[in-house]
MARDREN-503115 format. One line per field, with one value per residue (C-alpha): residue number from 1; x, y, z negated; residue in three letters. Coordinates in nm, 4 decimals. Layout:
BEGIN
seq c(NUM:...)
east c(X:...)
north c(Y:...)
up c(Z:...)
type c(ALA:...)
***
This chain:
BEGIN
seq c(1:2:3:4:5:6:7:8:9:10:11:12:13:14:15:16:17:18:19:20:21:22:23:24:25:26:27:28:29:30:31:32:33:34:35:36:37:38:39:40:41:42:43:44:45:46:47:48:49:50:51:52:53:54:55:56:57:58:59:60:61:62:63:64:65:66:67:68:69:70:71:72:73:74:75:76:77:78:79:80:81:82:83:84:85:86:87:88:89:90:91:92:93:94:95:96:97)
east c(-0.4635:-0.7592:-1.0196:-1.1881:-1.1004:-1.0883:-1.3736:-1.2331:-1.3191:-1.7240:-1.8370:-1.9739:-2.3384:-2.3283:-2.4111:-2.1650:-1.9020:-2.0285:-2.0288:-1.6681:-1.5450:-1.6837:-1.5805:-1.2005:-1.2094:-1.3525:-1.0270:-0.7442:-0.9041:-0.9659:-0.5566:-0.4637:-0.6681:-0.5690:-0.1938:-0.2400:-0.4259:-0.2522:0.0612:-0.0362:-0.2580:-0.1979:-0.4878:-0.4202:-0.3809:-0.6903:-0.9112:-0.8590:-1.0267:-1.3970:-1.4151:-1.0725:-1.2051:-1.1827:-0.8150:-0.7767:-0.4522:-0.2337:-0.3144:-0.7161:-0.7085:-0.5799:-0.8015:-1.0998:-0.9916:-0.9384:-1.2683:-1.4477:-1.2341:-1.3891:-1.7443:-1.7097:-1.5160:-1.7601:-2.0897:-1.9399:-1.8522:-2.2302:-2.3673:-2.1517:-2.1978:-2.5414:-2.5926:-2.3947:-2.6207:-2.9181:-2.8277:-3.0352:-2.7975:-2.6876:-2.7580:-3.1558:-3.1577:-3.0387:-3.2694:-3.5745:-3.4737)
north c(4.0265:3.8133:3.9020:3.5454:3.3461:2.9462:2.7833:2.4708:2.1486:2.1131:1.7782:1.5399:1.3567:1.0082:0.8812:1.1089:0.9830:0.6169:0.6916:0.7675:0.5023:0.2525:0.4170:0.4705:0.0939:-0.0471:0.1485:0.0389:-0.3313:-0.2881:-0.1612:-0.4609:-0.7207:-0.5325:-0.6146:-0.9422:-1.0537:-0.9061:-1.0468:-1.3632:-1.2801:-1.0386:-0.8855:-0.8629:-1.2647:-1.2571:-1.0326:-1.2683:-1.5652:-1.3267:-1.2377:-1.3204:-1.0204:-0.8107:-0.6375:-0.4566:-0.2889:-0.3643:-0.0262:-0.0510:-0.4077:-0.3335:0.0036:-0.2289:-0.5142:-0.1606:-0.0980:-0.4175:-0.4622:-0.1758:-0.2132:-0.5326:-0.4082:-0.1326:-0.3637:-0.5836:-0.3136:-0.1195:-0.4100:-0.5029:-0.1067:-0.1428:-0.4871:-0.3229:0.0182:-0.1745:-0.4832:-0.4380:-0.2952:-0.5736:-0.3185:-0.3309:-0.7335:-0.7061:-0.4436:-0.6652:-0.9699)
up c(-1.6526:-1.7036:-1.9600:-2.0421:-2.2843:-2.2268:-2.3846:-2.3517:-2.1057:-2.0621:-2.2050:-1.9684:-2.0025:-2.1225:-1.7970:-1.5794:-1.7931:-1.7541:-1.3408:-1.3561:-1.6023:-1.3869:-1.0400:-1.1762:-1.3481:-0.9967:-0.8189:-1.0396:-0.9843:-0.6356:-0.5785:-0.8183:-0.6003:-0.2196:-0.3225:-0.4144:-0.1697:0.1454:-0.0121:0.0947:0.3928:0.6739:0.7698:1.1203:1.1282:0.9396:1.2044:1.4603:1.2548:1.2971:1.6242:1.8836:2.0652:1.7133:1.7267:1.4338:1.3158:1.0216:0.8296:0.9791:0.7596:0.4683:0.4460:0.5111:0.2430:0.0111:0.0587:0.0401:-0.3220:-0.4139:-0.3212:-0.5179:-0.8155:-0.8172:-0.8474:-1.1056:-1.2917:-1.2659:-1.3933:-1.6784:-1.7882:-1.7256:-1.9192:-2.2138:-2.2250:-2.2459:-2.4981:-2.8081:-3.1019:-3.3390:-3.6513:-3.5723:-3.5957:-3.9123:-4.0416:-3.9277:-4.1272)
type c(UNK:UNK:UNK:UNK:UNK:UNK:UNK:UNK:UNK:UNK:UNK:UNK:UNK:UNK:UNK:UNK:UNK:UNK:UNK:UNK:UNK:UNK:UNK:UNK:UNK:UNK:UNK:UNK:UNK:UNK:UNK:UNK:UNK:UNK:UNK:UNK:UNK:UNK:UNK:UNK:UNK:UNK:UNK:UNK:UNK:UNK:UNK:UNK:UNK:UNK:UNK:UNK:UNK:UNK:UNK:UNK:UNK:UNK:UNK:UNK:UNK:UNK:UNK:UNK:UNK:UNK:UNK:UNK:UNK:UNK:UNK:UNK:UNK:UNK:UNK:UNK:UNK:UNK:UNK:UNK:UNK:UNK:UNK:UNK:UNK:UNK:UNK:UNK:UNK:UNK:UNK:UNK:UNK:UNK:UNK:UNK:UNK)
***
């Protein structure tokens, strides 16, 4: 039998929480945007517009479009969290006037 009690979940820092937000919001966009766009283009047809000597597989395509999603998802995302963490707060305008 164990002995410990559960204290409960530990509470995340503001900015480990902020990490994750914007890492799990950049995924769900990035799977959103990888469907969508190989529904319309097939990535293998798509390799051979870079480089004809660039043979890439169907799953090695749509891995690498996963990714690049991502990586973009992921830097709009930063910066939009990062713009909104450092706005000025409305409330101290006011108080000024």
């Amino acid at each position: 039998m164990i002995d410990e009690e559960y204290g409960g979940a530990k509470e995340w820092s503001r900015n480990k929480q902020a990490v994750f937000t914007v890492v799990w919001i950049s995924f769900l966009t990035a799977a959103g945007s990888t469907m969508l766009f190989f529904a319309l283009f097939d990535p293998v047809d798509l390799s051979g517009m870079f480089d004809d000597d660039l043979h890439l597989s169907r799953d090695a395509g749509y891995a690498a479009g996963f990714f690049f999603f991502w990586l973009i998802c992921a830097v709009c995302a930063g910066l939009t969290a990062y713009l909104v963490r450092t706005a000025p707060r409305r409330n101290k305008k006011r108080q000024d006037k």
